[in-house]
PyMOL Python script that loads the backbone (N, CA, C, O; Angstrom):
from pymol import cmd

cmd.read_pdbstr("""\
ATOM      1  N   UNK A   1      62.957 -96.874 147.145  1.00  0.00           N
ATOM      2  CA  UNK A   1      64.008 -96.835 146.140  1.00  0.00           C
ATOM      3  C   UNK A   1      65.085 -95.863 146.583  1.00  0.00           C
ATOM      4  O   UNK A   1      64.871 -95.031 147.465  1.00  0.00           O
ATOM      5  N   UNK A   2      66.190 -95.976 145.987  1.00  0.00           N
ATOM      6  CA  UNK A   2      67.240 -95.319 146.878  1.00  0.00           C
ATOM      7  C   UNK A   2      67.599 -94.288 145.953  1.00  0.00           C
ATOM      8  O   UNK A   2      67.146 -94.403 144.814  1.00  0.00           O
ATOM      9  N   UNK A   3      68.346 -93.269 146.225  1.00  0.00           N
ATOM     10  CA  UNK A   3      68.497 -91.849 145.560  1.00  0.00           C
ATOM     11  C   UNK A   3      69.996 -92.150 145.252  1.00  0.00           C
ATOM     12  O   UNK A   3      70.828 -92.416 146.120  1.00  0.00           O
ATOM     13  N   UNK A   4      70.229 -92.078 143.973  1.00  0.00           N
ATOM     14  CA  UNK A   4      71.706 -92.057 143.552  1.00  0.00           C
ATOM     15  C   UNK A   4      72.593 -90.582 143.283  1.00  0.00           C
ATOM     16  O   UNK A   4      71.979 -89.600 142.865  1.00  0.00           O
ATOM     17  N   UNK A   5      73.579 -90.533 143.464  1.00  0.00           N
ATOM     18  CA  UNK A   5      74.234 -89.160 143.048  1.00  0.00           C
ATOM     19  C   UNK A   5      74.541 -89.721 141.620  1.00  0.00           C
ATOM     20  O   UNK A   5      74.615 -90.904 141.289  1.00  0.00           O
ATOM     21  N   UNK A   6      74.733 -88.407 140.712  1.00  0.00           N
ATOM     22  CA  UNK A   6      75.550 -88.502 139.636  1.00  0.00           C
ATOM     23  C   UNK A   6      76.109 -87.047 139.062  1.00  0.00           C
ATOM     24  O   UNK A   6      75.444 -86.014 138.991  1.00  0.00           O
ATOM     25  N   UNK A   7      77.475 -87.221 138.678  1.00  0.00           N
ATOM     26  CA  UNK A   7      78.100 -85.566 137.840  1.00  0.00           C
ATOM     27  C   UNK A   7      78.153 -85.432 136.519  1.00  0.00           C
ATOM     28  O   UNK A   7      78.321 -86.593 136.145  1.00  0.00           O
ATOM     29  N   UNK A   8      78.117 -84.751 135.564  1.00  0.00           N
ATOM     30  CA  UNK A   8      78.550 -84.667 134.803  1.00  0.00           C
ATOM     31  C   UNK A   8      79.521 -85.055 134.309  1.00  0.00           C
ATOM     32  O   UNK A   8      80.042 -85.667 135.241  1.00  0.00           O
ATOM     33  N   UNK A   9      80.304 -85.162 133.304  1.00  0.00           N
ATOM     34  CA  UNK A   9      81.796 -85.830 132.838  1.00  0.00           C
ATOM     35  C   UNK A   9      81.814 -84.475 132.217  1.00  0.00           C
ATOM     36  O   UNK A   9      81.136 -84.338 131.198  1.00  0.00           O
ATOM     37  N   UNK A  10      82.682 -83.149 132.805  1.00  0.00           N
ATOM     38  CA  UNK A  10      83.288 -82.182 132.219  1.00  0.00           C
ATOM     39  C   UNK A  10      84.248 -82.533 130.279  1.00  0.00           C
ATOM     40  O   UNK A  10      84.862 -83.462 129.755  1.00  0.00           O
ATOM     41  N   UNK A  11      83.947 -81.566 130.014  1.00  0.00           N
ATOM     42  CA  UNK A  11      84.782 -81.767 128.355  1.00  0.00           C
ATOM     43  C   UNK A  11      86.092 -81.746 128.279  1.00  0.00           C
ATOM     44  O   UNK A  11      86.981 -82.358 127.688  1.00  0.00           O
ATOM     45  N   UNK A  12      85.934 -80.487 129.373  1.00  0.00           N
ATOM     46  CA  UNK A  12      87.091 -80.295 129.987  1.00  0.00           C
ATOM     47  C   UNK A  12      87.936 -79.710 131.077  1.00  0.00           C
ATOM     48  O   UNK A  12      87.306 -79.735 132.134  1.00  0.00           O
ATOM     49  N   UNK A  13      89.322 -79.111 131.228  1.00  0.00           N
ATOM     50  CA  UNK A  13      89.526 -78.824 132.928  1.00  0.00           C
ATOM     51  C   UNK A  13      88.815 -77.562 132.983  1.00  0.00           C
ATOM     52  O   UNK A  13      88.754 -77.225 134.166  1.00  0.00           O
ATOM     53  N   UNK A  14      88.236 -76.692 132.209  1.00  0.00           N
ATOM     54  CA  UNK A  14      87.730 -75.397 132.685  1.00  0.00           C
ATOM     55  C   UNK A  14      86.192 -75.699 133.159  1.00  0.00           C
ATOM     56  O   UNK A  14      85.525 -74.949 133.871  1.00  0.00           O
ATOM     57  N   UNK A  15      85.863 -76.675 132.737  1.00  0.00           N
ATOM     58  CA  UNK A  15      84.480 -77.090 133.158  1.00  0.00           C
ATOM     59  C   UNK A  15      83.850 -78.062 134.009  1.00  0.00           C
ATOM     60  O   UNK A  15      83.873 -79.273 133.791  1.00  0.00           O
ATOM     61  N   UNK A  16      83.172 -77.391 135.186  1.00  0.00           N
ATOM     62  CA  UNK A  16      82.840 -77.809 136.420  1.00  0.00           C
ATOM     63  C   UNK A  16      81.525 -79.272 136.239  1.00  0.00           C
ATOM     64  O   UNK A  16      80.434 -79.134 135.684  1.00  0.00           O
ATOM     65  N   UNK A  17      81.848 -80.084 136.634  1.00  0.00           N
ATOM     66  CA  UNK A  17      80.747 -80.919 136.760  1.00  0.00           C
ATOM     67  C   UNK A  17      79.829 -80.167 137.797  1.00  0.00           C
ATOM     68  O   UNK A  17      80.021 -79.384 138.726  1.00  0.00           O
ATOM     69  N   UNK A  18      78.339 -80.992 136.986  1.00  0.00           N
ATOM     70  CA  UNK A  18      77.400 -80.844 137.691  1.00  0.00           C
ATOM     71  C   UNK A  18      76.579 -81.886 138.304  1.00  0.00           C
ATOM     72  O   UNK A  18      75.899 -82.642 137.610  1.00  0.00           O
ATOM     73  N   UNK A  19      76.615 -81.948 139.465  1.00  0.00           N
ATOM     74  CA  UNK A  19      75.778 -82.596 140.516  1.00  0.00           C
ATOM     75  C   UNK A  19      74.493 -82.988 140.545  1.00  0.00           C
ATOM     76  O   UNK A  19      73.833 -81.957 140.676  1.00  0.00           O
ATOM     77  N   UNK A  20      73.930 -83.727 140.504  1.00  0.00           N
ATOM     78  CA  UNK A  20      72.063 -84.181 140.350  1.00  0.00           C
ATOM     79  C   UNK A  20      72.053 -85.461 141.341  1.00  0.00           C
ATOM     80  O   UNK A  20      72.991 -86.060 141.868  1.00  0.00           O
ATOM     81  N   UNK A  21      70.224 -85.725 141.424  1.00  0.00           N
ATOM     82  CA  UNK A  21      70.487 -87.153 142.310  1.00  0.00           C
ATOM     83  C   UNK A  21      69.174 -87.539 141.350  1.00  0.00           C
ATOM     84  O   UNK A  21      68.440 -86.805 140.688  1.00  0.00           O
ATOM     85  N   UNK A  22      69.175 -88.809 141.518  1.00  0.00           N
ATOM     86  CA  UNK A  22      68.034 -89.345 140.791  1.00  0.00           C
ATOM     87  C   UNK A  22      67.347 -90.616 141.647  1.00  0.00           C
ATOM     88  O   UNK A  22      67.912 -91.467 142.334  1.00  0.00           O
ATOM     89  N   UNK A  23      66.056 -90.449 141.382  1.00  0.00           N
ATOM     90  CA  UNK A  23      65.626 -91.994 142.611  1.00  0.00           C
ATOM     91  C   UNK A  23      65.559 -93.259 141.627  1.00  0.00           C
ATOM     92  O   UNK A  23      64.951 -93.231 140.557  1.00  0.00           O
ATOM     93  N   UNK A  24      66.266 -94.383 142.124  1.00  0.00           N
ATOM     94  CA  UNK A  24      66.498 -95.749 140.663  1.00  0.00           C
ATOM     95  C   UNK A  24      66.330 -97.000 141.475  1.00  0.00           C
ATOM     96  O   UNK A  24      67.134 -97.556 142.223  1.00  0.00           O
ATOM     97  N   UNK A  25      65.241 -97.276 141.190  1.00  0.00           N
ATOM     98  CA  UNK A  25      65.738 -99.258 141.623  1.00  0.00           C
ATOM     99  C   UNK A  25      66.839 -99.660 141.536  1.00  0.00           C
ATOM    100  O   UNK A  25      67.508 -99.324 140.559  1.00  0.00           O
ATOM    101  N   UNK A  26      67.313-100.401 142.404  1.00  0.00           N
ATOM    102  CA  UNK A  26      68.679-101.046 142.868  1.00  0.00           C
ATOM    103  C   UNK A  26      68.941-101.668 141.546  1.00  0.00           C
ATOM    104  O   UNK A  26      69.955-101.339 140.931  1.00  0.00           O
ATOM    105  N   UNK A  27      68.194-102.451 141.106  1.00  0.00           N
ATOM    106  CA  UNK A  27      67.833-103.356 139.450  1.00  0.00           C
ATOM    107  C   UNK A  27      68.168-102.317 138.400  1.00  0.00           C
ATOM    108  O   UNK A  27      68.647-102.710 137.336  1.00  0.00           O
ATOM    109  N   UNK A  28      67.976-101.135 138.585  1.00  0.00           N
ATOM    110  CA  UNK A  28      68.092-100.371 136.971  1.00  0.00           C
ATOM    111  C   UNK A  28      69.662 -99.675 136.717  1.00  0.00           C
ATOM    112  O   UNK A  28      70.265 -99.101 137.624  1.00  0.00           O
ATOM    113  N   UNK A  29      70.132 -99.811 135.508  1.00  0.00           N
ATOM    114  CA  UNK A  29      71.290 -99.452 135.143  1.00  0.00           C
ATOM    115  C   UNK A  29      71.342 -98.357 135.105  1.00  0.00           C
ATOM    116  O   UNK A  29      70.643 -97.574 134.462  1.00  0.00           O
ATOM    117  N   UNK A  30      72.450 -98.108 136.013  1.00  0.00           N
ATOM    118  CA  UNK A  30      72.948 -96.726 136.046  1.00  0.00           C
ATOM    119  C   UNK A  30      72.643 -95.740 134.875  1.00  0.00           C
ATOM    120  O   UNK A  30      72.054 -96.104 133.857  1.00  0.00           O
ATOM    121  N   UNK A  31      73.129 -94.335 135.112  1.00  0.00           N
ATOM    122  CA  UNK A  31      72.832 -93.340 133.743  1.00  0.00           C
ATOM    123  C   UNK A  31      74.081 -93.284 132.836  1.00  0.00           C
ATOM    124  O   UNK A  31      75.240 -93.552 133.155  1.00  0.00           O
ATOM    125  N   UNK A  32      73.858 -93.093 132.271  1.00  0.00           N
ATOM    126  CA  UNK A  32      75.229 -92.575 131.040  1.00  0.00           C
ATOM    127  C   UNK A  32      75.312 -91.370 130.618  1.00  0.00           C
ATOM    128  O   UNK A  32      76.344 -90.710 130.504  1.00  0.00           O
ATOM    129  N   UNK A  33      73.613 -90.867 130.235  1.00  0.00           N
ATOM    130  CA  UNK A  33      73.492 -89.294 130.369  1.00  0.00           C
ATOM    131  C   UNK A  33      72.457 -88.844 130.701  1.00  0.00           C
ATOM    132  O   UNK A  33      71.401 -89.474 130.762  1.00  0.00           O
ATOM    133  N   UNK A  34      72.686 -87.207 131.069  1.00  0.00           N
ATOM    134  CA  UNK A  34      71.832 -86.646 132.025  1.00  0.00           C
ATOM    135  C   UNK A  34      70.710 -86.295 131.503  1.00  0.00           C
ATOM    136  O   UNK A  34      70.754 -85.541 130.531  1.00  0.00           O
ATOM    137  N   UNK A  35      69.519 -86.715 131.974  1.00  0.00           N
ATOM    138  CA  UNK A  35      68.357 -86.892 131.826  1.00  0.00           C
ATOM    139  C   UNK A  35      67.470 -85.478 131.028  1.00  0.00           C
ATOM    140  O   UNK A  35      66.528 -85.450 130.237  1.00  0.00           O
ATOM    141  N   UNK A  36      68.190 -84.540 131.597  1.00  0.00           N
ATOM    142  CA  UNK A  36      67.130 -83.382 130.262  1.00  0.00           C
ATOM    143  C   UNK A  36      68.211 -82.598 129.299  1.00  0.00           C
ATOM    144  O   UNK A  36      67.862 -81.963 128.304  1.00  0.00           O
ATOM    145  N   UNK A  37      69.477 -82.725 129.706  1.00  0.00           N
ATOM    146  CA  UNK A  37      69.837 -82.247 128.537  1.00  0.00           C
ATOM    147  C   UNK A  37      71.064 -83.179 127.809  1.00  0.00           C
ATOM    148  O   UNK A  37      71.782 -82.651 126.961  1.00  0.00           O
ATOM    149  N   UNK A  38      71.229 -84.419 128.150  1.00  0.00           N
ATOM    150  CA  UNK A  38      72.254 -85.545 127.334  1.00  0.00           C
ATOM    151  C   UNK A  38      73.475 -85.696 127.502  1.00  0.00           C
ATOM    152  O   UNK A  38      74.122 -86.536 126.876  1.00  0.00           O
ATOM    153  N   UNK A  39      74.072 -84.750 128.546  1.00  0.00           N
ATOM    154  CA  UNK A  39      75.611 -84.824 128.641  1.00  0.00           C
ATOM    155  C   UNK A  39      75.490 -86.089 129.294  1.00  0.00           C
ATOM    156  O   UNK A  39      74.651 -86.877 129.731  1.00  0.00           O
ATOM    157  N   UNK A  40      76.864 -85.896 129.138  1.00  0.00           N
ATOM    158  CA  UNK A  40      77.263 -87.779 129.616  1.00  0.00           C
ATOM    159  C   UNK A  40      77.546 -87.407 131.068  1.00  0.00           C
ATOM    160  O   UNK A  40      77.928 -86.268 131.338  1.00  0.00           O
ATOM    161  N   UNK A  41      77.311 -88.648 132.329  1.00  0.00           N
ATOM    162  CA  UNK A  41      77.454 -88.330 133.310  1.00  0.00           C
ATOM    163  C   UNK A  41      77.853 -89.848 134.053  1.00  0.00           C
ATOM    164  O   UNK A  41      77.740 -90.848 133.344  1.00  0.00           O
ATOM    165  N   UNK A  42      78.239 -89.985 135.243  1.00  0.00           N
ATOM    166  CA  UNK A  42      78.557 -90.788 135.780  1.00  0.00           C
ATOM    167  C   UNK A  42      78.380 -91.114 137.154  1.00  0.00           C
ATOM    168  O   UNK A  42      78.447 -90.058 137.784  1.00  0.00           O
ATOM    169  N   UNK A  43      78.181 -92.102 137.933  1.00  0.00           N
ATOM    170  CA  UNK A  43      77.419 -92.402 139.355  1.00  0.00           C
ATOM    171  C   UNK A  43      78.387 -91.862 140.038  1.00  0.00           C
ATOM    172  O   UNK A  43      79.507 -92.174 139.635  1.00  0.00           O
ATOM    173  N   UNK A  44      78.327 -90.919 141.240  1.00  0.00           N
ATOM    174  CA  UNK A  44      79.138 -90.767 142.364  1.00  0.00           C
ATOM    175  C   UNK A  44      78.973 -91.492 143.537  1.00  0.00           C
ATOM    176  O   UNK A  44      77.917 -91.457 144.170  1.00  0.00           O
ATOM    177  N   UNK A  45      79.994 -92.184 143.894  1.00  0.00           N
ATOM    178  CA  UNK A  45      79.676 -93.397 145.072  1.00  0.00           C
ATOM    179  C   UNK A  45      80.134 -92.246 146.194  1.00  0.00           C
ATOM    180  O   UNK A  45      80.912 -91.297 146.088  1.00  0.00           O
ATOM    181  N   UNK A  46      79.331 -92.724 147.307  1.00  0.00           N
ATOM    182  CA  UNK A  46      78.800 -92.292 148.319  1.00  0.00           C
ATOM    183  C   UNK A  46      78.673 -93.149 149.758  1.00  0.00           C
ATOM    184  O   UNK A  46      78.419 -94.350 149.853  1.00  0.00           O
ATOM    185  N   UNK A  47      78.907 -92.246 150.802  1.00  0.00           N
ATOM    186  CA  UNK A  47      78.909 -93.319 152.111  1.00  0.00           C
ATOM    187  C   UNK A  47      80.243 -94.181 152.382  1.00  0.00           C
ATOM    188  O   UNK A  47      81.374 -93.762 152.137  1.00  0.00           O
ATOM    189  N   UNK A  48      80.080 -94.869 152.677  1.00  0.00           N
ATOM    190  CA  UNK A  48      81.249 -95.932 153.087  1.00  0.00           C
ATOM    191  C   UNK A  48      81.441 -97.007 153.692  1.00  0.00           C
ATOM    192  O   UNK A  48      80.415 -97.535 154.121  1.00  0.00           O
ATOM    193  N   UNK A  49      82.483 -97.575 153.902  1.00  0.00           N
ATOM    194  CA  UNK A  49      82.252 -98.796 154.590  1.00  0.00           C
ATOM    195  C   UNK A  49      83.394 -99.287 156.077  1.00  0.00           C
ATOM    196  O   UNK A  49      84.560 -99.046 156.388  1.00  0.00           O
ATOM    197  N   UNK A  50      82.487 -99.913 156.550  1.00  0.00           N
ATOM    198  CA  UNK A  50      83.300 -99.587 157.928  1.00  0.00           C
ATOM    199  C   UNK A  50      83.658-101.263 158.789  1.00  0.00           C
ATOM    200  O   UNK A  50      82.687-102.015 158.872  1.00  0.00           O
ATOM    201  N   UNK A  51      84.640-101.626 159.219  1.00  0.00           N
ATOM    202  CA  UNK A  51      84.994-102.894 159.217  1.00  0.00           C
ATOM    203  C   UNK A  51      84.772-102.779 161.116  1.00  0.00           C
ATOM    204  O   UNK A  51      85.019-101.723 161.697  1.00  0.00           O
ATOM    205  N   UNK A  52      84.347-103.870 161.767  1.00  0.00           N
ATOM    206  CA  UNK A  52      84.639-103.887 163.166  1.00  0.00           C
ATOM    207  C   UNK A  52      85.369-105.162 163.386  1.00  0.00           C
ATOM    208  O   UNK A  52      85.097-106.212 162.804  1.00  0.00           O
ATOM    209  N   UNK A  53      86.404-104.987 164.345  1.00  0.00           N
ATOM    210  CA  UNK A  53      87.539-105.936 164.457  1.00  0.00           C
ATOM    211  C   UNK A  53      87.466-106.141 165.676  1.00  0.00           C
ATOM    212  O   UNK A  53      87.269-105.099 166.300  1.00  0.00           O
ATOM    213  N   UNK A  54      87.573-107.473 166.589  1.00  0.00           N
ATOM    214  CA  UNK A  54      87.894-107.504 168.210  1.00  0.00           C
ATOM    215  C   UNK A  54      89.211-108.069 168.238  1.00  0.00           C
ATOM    216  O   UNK A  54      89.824-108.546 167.282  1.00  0.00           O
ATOM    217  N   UNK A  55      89.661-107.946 169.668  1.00  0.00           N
ATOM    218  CA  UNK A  55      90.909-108.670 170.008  1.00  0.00           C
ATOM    219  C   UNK A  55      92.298-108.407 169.157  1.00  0.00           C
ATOM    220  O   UNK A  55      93.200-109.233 169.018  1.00  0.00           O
ATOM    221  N   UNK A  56      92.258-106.838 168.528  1.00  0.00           N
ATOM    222  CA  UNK A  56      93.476-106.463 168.273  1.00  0.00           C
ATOM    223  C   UNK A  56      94.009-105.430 169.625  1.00  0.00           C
ATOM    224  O   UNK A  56      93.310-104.816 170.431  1.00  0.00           O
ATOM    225  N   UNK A  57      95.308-105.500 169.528  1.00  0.00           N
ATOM    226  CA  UNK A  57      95.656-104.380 170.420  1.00  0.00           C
ATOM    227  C   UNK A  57      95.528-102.779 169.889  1.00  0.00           C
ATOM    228  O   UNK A  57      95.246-102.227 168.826  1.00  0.00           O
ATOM    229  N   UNK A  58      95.692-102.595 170.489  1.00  0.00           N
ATOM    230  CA  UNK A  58      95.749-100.497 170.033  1.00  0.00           C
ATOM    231  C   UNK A  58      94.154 -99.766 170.224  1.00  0.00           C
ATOM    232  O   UNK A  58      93.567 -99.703 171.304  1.00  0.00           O
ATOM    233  N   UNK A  59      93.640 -99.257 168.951  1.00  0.00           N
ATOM    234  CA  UNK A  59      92.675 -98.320 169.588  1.00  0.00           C
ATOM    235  C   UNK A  59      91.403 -99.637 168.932  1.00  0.00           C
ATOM    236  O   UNK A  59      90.720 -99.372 167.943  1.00  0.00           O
ATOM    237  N   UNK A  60      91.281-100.930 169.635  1.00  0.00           N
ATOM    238  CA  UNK A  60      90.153-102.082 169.854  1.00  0.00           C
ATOM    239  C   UNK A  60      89.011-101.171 170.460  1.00  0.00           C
ATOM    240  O   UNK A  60      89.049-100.475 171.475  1.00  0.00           O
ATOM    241  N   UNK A  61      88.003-101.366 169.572  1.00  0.00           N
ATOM    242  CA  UNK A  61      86.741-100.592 169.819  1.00  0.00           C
ATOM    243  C   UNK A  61      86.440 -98.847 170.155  1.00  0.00           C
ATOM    244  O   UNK A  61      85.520 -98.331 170.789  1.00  0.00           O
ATOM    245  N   UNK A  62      87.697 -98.180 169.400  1.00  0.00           N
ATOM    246  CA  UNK A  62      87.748 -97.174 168.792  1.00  0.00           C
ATOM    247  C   UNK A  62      88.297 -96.236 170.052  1.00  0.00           C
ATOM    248  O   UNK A  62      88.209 -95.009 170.010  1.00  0.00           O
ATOM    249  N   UNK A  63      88.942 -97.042 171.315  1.00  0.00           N
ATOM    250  CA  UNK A  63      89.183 -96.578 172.413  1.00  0.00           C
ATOM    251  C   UNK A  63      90.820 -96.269 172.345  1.00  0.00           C
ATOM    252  O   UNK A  63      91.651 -97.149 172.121  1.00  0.00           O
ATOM    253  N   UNK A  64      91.084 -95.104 172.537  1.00  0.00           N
ATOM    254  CA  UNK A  64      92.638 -94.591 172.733  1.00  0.00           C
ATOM    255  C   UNK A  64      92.885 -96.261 174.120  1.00  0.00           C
ATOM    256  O   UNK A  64      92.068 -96.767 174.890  1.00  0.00           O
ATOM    257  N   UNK A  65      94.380 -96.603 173.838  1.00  0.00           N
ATOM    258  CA  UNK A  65      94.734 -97.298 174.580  1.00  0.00           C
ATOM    259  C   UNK A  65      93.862 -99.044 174.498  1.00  0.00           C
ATOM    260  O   UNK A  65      93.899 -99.803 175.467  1.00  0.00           O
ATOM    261  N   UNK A  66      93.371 -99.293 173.599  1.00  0.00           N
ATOM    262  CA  UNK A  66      92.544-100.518 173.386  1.00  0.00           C
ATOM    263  C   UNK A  66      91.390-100.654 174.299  1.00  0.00           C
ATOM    264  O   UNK A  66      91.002 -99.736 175.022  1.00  0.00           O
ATOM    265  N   UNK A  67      90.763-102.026 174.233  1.00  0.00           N
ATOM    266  CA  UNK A  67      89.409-102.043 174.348  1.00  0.00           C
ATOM    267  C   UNK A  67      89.603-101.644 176.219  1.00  0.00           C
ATOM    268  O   UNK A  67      90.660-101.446 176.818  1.00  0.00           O
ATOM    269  N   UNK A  68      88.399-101.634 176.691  1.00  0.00           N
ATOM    270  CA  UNK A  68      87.959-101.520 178.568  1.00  0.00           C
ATOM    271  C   UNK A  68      88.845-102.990 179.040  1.00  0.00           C
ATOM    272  O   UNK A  68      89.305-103.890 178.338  1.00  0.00           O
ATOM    273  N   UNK A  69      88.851-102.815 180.339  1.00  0.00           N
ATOM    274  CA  UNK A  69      89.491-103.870 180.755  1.00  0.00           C
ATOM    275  C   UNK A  69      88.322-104.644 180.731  1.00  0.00           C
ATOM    276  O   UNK A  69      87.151-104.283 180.843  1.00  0.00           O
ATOM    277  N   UNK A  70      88.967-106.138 180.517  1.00  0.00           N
ATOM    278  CA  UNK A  70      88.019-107.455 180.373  1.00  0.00           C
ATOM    279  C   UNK A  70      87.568-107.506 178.740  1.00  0.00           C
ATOM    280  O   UNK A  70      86.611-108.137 178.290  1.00  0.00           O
ATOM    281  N   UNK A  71      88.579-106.616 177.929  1.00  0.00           N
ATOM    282  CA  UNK A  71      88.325-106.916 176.844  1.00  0.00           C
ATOM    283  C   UNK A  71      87.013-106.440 175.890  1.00  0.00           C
ATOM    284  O   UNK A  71      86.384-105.554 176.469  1.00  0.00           O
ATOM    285  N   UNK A  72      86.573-106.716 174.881  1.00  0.00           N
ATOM    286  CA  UNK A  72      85.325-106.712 173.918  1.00  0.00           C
ATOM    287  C   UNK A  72      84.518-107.341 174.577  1.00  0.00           C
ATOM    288  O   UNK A  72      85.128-107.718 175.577  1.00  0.00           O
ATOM    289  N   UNK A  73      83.011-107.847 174.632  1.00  0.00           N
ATOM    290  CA  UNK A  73      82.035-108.988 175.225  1.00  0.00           C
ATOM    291  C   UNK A  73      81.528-108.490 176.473  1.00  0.00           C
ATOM    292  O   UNK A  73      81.928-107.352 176.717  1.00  0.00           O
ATOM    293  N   UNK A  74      80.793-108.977 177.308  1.00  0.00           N
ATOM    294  CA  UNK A  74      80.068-109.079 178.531  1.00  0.00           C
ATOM    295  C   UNK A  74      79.656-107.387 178.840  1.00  0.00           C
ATOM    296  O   UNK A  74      79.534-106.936 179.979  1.00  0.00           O
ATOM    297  N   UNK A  75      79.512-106.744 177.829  1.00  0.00           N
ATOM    298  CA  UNK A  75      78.789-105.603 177.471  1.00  0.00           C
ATOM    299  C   UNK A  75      80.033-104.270 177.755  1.00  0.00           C
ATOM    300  O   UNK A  75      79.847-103.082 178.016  1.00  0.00           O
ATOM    301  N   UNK A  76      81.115-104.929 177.606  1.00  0.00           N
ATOM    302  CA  UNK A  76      82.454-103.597 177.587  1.00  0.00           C
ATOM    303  C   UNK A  76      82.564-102.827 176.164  1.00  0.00           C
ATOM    304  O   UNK A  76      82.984-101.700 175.901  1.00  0.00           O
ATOM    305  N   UNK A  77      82.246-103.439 175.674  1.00  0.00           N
ATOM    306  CA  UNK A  77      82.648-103.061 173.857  1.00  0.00           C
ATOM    307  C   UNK A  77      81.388-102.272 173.659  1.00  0.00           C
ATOM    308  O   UNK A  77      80.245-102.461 174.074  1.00  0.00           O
ATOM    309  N   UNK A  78      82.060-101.074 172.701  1.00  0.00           N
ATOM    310  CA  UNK A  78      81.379 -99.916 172.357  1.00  0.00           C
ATOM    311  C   UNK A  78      80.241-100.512 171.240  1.00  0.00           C
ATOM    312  O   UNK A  78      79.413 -99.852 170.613  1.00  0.00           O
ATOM    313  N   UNK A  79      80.417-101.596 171.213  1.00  0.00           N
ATOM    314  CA  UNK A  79      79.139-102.755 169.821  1.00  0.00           C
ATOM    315  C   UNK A  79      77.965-103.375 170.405  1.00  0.00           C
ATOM    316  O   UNK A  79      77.093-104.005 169.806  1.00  0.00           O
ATOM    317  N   UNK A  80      78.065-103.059 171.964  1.00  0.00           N
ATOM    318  CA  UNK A  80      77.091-103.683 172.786  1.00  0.00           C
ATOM    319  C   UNK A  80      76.177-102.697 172.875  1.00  0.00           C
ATOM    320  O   UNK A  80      75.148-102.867 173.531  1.00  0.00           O
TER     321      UNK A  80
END
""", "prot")
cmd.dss("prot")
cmd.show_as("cartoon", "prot")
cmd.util.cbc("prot")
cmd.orient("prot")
């Protein structure tokens, strides 16, 4: 099961959210509030997402000056 972040929802600007993680089946609905004392809280998304592209010019396979010569494929590309 995967470990979710979640903060607090401050009342207001003088007040710092607080940070927790909780372990939740992918299946179970998020929290609304925090588990021992009821403030309301909300999921912090986390990680990211990362796109791989071939056959553009510029930095192709994350290389200053685009991909190796001979292009992406036949084991030049940093994906091989």
């Amino acid at each position: 099961m995967p470990i979710y972040v979640y903060e607090t929802i401050p009342a207001g600007p003088e007040t710092a959210p607080e940070r927790f993680e909780v372990r939740q089946s992918m299946a179970d609905a998020p929290l609304t509030q925090h588990p021992e004392h009821g403030a309301p809280v909300r999921r912090v998304l986390s990680g990211g997402l990362v796109t791989f592209t071939h056959g553009q010019s510029g930095d192709a396979c994350g290389m200053p000056g685009g991909a190796p010569r001979g292009g992406c494929g036949s084991g030049n590309c940093c994906m091989n």
